[in-house]
N, C-alpha and C positions, 0 to 999 in steps of 0.2 A: 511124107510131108515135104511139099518144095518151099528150097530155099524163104521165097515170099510169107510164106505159113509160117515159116520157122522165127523172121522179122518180127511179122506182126505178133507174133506168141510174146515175144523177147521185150517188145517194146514197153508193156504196161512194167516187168520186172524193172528196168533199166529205168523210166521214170520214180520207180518206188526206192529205188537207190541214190537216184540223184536226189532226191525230197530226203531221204530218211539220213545221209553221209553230213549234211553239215548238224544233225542233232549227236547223232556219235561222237563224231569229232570234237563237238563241245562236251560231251561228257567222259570223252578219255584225258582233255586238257583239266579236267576239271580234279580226276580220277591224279593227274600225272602232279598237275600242280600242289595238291595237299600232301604230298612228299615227297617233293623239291625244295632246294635251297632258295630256286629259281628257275624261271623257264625263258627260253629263248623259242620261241612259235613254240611246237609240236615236243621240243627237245628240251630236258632234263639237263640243268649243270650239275647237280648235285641231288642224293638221296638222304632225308633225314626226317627225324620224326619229332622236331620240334614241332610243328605246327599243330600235333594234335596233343601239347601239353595242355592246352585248354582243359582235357579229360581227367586231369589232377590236379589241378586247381585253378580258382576262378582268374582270369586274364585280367582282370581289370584290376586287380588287387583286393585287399582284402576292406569288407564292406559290401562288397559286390555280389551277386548271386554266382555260382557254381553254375555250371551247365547242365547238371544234373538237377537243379531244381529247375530251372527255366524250361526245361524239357520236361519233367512234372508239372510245372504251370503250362505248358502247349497240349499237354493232355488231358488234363482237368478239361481245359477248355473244350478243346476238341469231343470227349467223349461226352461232356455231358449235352453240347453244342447237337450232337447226333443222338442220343436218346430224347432229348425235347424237342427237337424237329421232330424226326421218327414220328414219333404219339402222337403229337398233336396235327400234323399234317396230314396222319394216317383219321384222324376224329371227323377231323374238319372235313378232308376231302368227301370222306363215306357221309357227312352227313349234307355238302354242300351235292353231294350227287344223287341219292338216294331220296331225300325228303325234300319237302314243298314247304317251308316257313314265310313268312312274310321278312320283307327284307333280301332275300336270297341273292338275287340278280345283284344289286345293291350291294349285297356284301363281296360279291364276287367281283363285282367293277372295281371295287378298291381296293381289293389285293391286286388283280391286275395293274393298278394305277402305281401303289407301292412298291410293287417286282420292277416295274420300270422309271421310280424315280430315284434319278442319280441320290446314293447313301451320302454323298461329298457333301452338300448342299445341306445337307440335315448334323452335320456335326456340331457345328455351333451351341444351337439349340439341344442338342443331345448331352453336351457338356454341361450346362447349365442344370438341366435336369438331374442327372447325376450328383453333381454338386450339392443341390437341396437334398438331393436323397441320402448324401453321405457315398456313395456308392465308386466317386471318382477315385483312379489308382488301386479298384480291386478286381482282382477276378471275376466276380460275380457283377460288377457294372458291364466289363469288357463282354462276359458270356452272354449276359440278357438280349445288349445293343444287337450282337452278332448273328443271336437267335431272333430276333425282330425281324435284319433284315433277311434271313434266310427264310423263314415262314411261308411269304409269299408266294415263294417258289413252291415250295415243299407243296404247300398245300394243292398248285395248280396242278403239279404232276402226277400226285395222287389222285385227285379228282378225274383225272385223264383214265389211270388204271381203273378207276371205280368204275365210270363211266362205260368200260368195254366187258364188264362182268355180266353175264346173262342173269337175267330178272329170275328165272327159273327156282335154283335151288334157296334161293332167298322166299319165295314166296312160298315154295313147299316149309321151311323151316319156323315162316310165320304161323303158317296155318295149323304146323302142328305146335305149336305157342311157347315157341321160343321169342326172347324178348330180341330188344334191337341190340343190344349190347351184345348178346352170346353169339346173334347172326352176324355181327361185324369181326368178333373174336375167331368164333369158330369155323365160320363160313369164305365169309369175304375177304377175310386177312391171308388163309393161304393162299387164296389162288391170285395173290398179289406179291408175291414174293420178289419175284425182280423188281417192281416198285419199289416195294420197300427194301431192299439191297442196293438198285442204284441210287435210291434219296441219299441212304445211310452215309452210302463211298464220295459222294457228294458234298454232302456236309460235313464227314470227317478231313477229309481235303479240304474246303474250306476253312474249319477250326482252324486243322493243323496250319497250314501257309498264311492266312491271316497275318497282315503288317498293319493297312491303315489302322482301324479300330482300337489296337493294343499302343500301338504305336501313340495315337492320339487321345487314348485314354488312359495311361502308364506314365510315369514318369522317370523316363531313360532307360538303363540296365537296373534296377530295382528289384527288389525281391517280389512286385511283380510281373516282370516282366515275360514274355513270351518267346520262344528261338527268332522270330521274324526281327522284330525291337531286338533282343539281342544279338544279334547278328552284325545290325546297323552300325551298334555302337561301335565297331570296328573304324566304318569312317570316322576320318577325321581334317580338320584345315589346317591344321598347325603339323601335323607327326603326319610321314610316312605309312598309307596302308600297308600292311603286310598281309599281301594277296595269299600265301600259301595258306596261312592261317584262317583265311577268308572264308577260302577255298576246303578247307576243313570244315569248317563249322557247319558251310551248305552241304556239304557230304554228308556230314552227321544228321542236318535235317532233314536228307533225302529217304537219308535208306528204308527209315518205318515208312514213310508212303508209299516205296517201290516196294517193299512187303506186303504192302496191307491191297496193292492194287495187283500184286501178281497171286494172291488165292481170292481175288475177288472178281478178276477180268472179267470171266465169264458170266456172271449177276450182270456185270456191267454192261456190257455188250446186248444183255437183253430187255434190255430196257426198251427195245423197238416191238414187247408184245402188248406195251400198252400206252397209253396217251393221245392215240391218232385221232379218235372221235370226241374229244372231250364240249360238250354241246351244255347249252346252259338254258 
């Protein structure tokens, strides 16, 4: 290989380091900071593990939710946030692809419309709603809203997977008189599997990180509050942040999704075997 061959091999690596060195670098300050006294750039003046006393009792004093609950309430949220997408994106898509209802087109123009109308614009009115329903400052207001607006999505990607499933085994399983329900169960659901693993990792990332919604549907650090909203409550205008602590806390809310996306990367990543033709 000359020299030139050897360049151009090197170049695409040397780009993917120059891209990939400033996200490390935020997450070894991030890593360095949550126990540190304090940091000066890159460097450490002191080691100590005050900052993750949070993990024995509540920071804010007592009243306050524990970090261990509010990390039960981001999971509630989150898990059930991904099993009701999940289903019902997986219902919706197989039947907005597979059958011919009236309405169809119609229904699909306004999911599409929904997926792309800014959620900011619609809080207002979303609180008010709540409000009459009783449902403001619960979990179950927060989960519904989140679930509304993830839907949209869910459904269109699904629909995408449906969309590229051959008509074949489906027709053979009609004919020998299986209903529509056992052929979506049994048939159509496995060969959609990265479908429904990238929606899943999707909407659990979203539950989980989730700020506006809880945030605006919650009332502070609360018992129900969310790690996103509690996190927040750190800022303050009167009292000094104390970043170490900060910096903790976002650690703490890292690790289950850098878990939860290092045994699922590969789901993830193939999510390019279906959605390309999704036709209406």
């Amino acid at each position: 290989m000359t020299l030139k061959q050897k360049i151009g091999a090197a170049i695409p690596y040397v780009i993917l380091v120059i891209t990939v060195l400033p996200i490390v670098v935020g997450y070894f300050w991030l890593v360095l900071s949550s126990f540190s006294v304090s940091t000066e750039g890159l460097r450490s003046t002191g080691f100590t593990l005050s900052n993750w006393s949070f993990l024995r009792e509540p920071p804010f004093g007592r009243g306050y939710p524990s970090i261990w609950r509010v990390t039960f309430n981001t999971f509630v949220v989150a898990i059930s946030m991904t099993l009701t997408v999940v289903i019902v994106s997986s219902l919706a898509g197989y039947a907005l692809s597979r059958l011919n209802f009236p309405g169809r087109k119609s229904f699909l123009s306004l999911t599409l419309l929904l997926h792309a109308f800014p959620s900011v614009t619609l809080l207002i009115g979303i609180y008010f709603v709540l409000r009459a329903l009783g449902l403001y400052n619960t979990l179950l207001g927060v989960g519904m809203v989140m679930i509304g607006f993830e839907l949209p999505f869910g459904i269109w990607l699904m629909k995408g997977f449906f969309d590229n499933v051959s008509w074949d085994m489906e027709r053979a399983a009609l004919i020998d008189g299986a209903s529509r329900f056992r052929v979506w169960g049994e048939i159509i659901l496995p060969t959609v599997k990265p479908g429904l693993a990238a929606l899943a990792i999707f909407a659990f990332i979203s539950g989980w990180n989730a700020w506006l919604i809880p945030r605006t549907f919650t009332i502070g650090a609360g018992q129900q509050a969310t790690l996103s909203v509690f996190l927040n409550n750190f800022r303050s205008d009167t009292v000094a942040v104390q970043w170490g602590t900060v910096t903790a806390v976002g650690l703490f809310q890292l690790v289950p999704v850098a878990i939860f996306f290092i045994f699922t990367q590969d789901l993830l990543l193939s999510i390019y075997a279906g959605g390309a033709k999704g036709g209406t």
